[in-house]
SEROGU-200613 format. One record per residue (C-alpha): y, z, x; residue in three letters. Coordinates in steps of 0.2 Angstrom, whole numbers, plus 5000, padded with zeros to 4 digits. Each point is the difference from the previous one (the first is absolute). Last residue first. Layout:
<recs>
YZXALA/...
</recs>
This chain:
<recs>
487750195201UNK/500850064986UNK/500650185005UNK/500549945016UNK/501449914992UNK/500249805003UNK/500649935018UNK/501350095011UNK/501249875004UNK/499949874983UNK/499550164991UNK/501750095004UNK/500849834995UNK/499249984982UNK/500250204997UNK/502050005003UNK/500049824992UNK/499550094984UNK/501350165005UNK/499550155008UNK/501350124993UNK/501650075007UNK/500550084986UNK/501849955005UNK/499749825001UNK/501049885008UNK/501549894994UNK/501750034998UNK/500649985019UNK/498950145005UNK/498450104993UNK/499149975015UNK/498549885001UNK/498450045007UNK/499350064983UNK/500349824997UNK/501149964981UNK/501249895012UNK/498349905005UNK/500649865012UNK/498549855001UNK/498350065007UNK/499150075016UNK/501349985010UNK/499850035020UNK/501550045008UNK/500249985021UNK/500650175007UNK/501650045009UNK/500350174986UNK/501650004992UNK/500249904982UNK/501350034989UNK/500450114988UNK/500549954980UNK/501649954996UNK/499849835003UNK/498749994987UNK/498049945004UNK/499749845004UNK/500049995016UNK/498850175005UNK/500550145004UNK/499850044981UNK/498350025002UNK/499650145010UNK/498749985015UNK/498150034996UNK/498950075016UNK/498950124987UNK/501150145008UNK/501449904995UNK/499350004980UNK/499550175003UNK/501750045000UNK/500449914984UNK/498550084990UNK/500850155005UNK/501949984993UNK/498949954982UNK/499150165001UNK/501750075002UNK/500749904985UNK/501949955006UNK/501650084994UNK/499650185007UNK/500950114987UNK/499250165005UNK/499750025019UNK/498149985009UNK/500549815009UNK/501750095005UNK/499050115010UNK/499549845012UNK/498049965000UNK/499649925016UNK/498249875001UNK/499750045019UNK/499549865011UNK/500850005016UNK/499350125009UNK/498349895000UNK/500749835004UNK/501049874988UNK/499149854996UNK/499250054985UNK/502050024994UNK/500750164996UNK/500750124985UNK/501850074993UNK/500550114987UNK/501450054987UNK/501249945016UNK/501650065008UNK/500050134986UNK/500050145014UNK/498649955010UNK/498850154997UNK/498549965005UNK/498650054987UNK/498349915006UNK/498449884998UNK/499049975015UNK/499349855006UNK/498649905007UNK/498650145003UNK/498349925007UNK/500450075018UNK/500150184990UNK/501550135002UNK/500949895016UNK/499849854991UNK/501150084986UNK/501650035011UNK/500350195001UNK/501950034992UNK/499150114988UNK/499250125010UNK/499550144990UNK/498349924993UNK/499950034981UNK/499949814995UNK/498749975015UNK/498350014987UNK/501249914987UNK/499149855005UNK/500749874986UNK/499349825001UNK/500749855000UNK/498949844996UNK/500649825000UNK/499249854992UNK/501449974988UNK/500750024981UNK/499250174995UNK/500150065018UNK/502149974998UNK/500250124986UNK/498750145005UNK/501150015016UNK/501550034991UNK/499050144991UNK/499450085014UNK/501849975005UNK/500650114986UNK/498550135001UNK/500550045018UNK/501950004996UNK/499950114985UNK/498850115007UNK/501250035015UNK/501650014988UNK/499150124992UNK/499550135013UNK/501949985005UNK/501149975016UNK/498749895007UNK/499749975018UNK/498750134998UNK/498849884988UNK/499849885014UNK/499249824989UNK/498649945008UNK/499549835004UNK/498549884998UNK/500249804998UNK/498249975003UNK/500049825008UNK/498449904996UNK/501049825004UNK/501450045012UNK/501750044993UNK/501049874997UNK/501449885009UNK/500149844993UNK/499249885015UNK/500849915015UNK/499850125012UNK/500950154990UNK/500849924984UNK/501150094987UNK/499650034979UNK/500949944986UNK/499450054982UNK/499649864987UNK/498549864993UNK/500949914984UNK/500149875013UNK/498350015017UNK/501249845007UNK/501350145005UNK/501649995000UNK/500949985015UNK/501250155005UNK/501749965004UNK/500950105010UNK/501350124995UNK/501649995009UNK/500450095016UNK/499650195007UNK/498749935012UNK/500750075015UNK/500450164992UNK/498450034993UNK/499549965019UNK/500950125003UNK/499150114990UNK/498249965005UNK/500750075017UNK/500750154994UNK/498350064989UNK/500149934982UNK/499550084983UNK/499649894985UNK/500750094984UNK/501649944994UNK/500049845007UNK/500550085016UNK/499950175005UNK/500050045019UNK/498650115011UNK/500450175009UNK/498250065010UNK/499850164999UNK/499250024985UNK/500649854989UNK/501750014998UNK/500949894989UNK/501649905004UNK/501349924991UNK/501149885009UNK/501650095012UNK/499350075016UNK/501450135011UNK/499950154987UNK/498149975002UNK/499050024985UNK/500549984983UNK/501249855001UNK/500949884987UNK/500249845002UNK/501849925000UNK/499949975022UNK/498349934998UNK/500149824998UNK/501549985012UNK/499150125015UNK/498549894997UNK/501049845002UNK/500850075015UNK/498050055007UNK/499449844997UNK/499949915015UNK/499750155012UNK/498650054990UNK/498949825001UNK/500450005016UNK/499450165005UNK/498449954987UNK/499549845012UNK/500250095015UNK/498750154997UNK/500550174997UNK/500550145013UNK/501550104989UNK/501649985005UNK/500549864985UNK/499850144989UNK/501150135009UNK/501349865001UNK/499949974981UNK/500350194998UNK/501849985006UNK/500349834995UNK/500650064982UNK/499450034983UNK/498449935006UNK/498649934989UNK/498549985010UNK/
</recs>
């Protein structure tokens, strides 16, 4: 975790948790006290690093919009060195970087109905519901054009009064739900890996996403999201990307489906490069093929 003192590091190093991860935290918990003390807080007075609540659980920002829990972020911490260097792959104009699980790129099983619903009382407006519902449809529509996945609106639990409810808990064959969560600019929104478990996966809409003068296409910010949730890491964690841009944070073994692509939806607008629109670039489509096979629509 990022610390701006020992005092909460303590609490952390309290808790019952397995003998590799306690020494794993009390390795690194000066060098995360160092990396966090000019970061902002908006949480806990006694927590600097930009967090983001999600229910009632409090998760951490980084990379903009991947959301940590306190032991994945001192890890974060732990790995807060220079970017490593990413092989390219022998698949070329091929792109997109995904992550292993057992030796293989992490994906969604074959057959897999992406369905969610998106909580239209966690909304402050009528409209900026429809606008978020018709914009991920939309987002959606993008990456089923260029890959054999399917994601499927049930607006059937859209009305339900319980937003925070986990989407498993509505229907077993539920994956996620889509919601307003106000995060106070921390992020314009945030997603989930497929290896994350059922409370976990939540696509977040911040209010800044719904305010004039956003600088990035909203369709564009949602084609992004589902990029994680398809298991796709962002590209400018990778070594050939600019200095400037974030680093890498997760403990996970890379798998490249294709040389650096700073024009990648996955990539941030950062260091000069990047594209705002956020569009699903050639090498975009090539990669998301090379994991997810060709669209269902022409099989």
């Amino acid at each position: 975790m990022f610390f701006r003192d020992r005092t909460l590091a303590a609490e952390i190093l309290s808790r019952p948790r397995d003998p590799h991860m306690e020494a794993m935290i009390t390795g690194y918990v000066d060098e995360a006290a160092k990396i966090a003390h000019n970061a902002p807080s908006v949480v806990l007075p006694d927590v600097t690093g930009r967090s983001a609540k999600s229910d009632e659980q409090r998760l951490h920002v980084v990379e903009g919009d991947l959301l940590l829990d306190d032991d994945e972020l001192v890890a974060y911490a732990a790995r807060n060195a220079p970017r490593p260097l990413i092989p390219n792959s022998p698949l070329g104009d091929s792109g997109l970087v995904g992550f292993e699980t057992e030796g293989a790129a992490t994906r969604w099983d074959e057959g897999t109905v992406l369905r969610y619903s998106v909580m239209r009382r966690s909304f402050l407006r009528e409209a900026d519901y429809r606008r978020a519902a018709r914009n991920l449809r939309a987002a959606a529509d993008d990456w089923e054009e260029v890959c054999g996945v399917r994601f499927e609106h049930v607006d059937s639990f859209d009305d339900h009064d319980d937003i925070a409810r986990p989407a498993s808990e509505f229907r077993d064959d539920l994956v996620f739900t889509a919601r307003l969560q106000d995060q106070g600019g921390t992020l314009i929104a945030a997603a989930f890996f497929p290896t994350q478990p059922p409370p976990r996966r939540k696509v977040i809409f911040d209010s800044s996403y719904f305010r004039p003068g956003l600088r990035f296409n909203r369709v564009g910010v949602l084609r992004h999201e589902l990029g994680h949730v398809l298991g796709f890491r962002h590209e400018h964690i990778r070594s050939g990307a600019p200095a400037e841009c974030p680093g890498d944070t997760e403990d996970v073994t890379l798998f490249p489906f294709g040389d650096y692509d700073p024009r990648s939806v996955m990539h941030y607008f950062c260091g000069g490069v990047g594209n705002p629109r956020l569009t699903l670039s050639v090498s975009d489509k090539k990669g998301a093929r090379q994991l997810y096979g060709p669209p269902l629509s022409t099989r």
